[in-house]
N, C-alpha and C positions, 0 to 999 in steps of 0.2 A: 504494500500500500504506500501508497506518494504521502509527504509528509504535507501541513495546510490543505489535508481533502476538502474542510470546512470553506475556503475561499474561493471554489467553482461554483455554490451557492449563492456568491454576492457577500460584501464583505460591509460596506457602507452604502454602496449604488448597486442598483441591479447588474449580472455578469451580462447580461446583453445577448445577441445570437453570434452563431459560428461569424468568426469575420472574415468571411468572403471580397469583399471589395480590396482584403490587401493580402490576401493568403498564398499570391504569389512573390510576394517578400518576406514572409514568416519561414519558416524551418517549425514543422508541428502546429499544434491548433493553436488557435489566439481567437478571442469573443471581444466584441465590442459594444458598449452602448453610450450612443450620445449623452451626450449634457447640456451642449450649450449648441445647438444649431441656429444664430441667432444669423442672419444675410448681415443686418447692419453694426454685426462684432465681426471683426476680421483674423477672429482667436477660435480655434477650434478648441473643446474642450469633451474628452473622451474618458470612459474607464475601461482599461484593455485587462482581460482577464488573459494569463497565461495558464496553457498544461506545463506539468513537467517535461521538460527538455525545449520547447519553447521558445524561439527566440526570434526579433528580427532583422534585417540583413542591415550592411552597415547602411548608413543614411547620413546625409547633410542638410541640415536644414537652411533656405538661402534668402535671406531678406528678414529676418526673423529669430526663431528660438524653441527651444520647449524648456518646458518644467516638467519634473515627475514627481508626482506624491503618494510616495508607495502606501498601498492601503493594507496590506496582507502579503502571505507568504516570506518565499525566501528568489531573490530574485540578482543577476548581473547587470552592471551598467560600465562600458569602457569606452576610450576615447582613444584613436589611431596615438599610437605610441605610447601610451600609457597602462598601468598595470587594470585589472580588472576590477572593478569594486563590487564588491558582497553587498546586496539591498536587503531592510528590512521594514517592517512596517513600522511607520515615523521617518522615514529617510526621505529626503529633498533632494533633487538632483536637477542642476540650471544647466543646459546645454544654450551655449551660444551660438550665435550667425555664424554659418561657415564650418561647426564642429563636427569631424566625420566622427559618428560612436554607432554603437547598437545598446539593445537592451533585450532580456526576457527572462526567464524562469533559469533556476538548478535544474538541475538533471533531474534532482529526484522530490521538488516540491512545486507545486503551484505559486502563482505569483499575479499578484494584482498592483495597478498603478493607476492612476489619473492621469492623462495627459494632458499640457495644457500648450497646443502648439500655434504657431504664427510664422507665416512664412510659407516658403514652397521647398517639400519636400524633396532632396534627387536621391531616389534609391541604387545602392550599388551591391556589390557581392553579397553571398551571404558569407555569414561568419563559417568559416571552415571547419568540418567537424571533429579534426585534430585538437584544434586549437578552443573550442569549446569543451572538450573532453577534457584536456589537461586541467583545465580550470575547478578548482577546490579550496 
């Protein structure tokens, strides 16, 4: 059994449905449910539920930013060239203009987060599965 089974239920926001619209930059499943689909906010604001193993491919966000406000599980956040960080619920994480990173779940727990993004995403690789594996 995967560790935060309890966080596929919804942790503060509802888990949302399978996330289809981006499930070809995911590695494993990932659910989405809006927040703030507002035309006259220019900030997207989402809760992404991760499965165990879970992750999305590196990204840039260009014009813009994210925040992440992890709500649950146990979850990775890295940045091109820097070491990996371990997320938990209460963890904050500012991605700035221009930052190549990815994000998603452990191996072996569910992971939940807020996203609060602005900007135009350019998706690129996904994280290698060597290199997610080493990570502990």
């Amino acid at each position: 059994m995967a560790k935060n089974e309890e966080v596929k239920n919804g942790v503060i926001f509802p888990v949302g449905d399978k996330n289809v619209a981006y499930q070809d930059v995911f590695t494993g499943q990932s659910y989405l449910q809006g927040l703030v689909n507002d035309p006259d906010v220019n900030v997207g604001v989402g809760n992404v539920t991760f499965e165990p193993g879970c992750r999305n491919n590196w990204h840039i966000h260009h014009n813009g930013f994210q925040i992440l406000l992890v709500t649950g599980g146990e979850g990775w956040y890295q940045e091109d060239g820097q070491p990996a960080r371990r997320l938990h619920a209460g963890d904050v994480v500012v991605t700035k203009d221009g930052v190549k990173h990815w994000h998603g779940a452990t191996k072996d727990s569910w992971f939940s987060h807020v996203a609060i993004t602005a900007g135009t995403p350019e998706w690129l690789e996904p994280v290698d599965d060597a290199h997610y594996d080493a990570l502990d």
